[in-house]
C-alpha positions as CSV (number, residue, x, y, z in Angstrom):
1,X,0.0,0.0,0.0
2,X,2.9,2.1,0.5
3,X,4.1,2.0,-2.9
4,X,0.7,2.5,-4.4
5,X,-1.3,4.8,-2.3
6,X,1.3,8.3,-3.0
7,X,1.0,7.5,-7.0
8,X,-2.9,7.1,-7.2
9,X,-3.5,10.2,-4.8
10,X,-0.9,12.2,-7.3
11,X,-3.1,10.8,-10.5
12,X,-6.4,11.6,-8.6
13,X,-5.7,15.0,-8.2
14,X,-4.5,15.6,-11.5
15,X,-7.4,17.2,-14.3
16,X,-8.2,16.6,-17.8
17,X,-7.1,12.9,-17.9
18,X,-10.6,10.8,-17.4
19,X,-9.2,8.0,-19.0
20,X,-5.7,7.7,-16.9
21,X,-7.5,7.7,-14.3
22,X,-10.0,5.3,-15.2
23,X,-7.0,2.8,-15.8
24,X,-5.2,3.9,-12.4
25,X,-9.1,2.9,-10.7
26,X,-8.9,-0.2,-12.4
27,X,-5.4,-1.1,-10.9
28,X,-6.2,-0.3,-7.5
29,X,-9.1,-2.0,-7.0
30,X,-8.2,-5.5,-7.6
31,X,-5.4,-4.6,-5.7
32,X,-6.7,-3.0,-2.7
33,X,-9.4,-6.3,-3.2
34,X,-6.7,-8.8,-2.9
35,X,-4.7,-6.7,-0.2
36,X,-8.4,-7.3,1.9
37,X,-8.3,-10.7,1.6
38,X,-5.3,-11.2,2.4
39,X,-5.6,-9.7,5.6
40,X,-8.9,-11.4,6.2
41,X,-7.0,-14.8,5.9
42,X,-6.5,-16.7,8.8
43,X,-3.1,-18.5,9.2
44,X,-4.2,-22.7,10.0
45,X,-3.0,-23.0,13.4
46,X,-3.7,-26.8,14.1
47,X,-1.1,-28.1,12.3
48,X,0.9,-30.7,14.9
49,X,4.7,-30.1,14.9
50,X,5.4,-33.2,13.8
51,X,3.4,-32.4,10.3
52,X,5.1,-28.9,10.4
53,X,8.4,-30.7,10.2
54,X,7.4,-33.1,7.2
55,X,5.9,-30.6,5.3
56,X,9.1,-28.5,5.5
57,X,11.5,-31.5,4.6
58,X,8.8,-32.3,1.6
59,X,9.0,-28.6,0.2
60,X,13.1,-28.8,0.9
61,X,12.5,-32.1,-1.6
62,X,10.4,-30.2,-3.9
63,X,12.4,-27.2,-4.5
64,X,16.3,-29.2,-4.7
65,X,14.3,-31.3,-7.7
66,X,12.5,-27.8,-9.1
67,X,16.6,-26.4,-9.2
68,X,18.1,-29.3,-10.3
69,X,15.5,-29.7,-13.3
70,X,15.6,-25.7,-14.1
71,X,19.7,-26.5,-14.3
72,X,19.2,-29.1,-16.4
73,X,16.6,-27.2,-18.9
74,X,19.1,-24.7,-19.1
75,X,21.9,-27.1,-19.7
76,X,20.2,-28.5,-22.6
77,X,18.7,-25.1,-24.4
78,X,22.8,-24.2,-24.4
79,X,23.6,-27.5,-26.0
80,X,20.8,-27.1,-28.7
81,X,21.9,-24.1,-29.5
82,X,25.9,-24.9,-29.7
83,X,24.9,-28.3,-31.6
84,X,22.8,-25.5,-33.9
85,X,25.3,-23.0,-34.2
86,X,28.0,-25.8,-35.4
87,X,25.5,-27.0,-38.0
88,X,24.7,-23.8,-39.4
89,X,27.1,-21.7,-38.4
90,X,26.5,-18.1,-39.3
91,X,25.0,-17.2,-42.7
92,X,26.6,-15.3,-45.0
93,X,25.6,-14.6,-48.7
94,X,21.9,-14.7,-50.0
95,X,19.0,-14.0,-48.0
96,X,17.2,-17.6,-48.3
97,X,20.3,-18.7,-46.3
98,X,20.0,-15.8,-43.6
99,X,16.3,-16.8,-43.6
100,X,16.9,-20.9,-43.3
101,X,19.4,-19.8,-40.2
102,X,16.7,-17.6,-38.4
103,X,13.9,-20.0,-39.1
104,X,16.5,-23.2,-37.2
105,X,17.5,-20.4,-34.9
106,X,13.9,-19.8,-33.8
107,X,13.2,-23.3,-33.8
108,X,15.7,-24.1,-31.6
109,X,15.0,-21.4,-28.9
110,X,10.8,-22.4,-29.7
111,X,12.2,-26.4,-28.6
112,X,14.4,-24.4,-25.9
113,X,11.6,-22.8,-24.4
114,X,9.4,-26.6,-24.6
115,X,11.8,-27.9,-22.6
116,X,11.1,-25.7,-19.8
117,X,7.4,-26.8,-19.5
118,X,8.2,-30.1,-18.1
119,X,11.4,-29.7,-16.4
């Protein structure tokens, strides 16, 4: 709220700019609408210590494995694109070469970015 609340009352009290304004509303609603809820949450506080302490060695699990598969996407977009780049290398000449090396190219950061999905 701190962040938000100085730039809207600035935009509010500006003239002549409806439609600004109308955008700045419709940012600060939802926001001030999910700030409400959040406060209106309660925390679950019968959780026994003993489920506390598995549930914090199974997120631990979770997030080494989430790393280790992020590494690895990035491991092999790099290699893709080295195994690409040593195919192609880099076009020089006429323009249906330039345009076979950007359509690989793009393909290659396209299969890149698929790998990322399930990893």
């Amino acid at each position: 709220m701190f962040g938000v609340t100085p730039q809207i009352i600035k935009l509010l009290s500006c003239s002549g700019i409806p439609w600004t304004q109308t955008w700045g509303m419709m940012y600060l609603i939802p926001f001030l609408i999910v700030e409400a809820l959040n406060a209106l949450a309660s925390p679950q506080t019968t959780i026994s210590a003993k489920e506390d302490e598995t549930r914090n060695s199974l997120e631990r699990s979770l997030h080494r494995f989430d790393s280790l598969c992020g590494i690895l996407a990035t491991l092999l977009q790099l290699c893709l694109h080295a195994y690409l780049e040593l195919i192609l290398g880099t076009p020089s000449g006429s323009n249906a070469k330039r345009w076979h090396f950007c359509t690989r190219s793009l393909g290659a950061h396209l299969l890149g970015a698929l790998l990322y999905m399930p990893l």
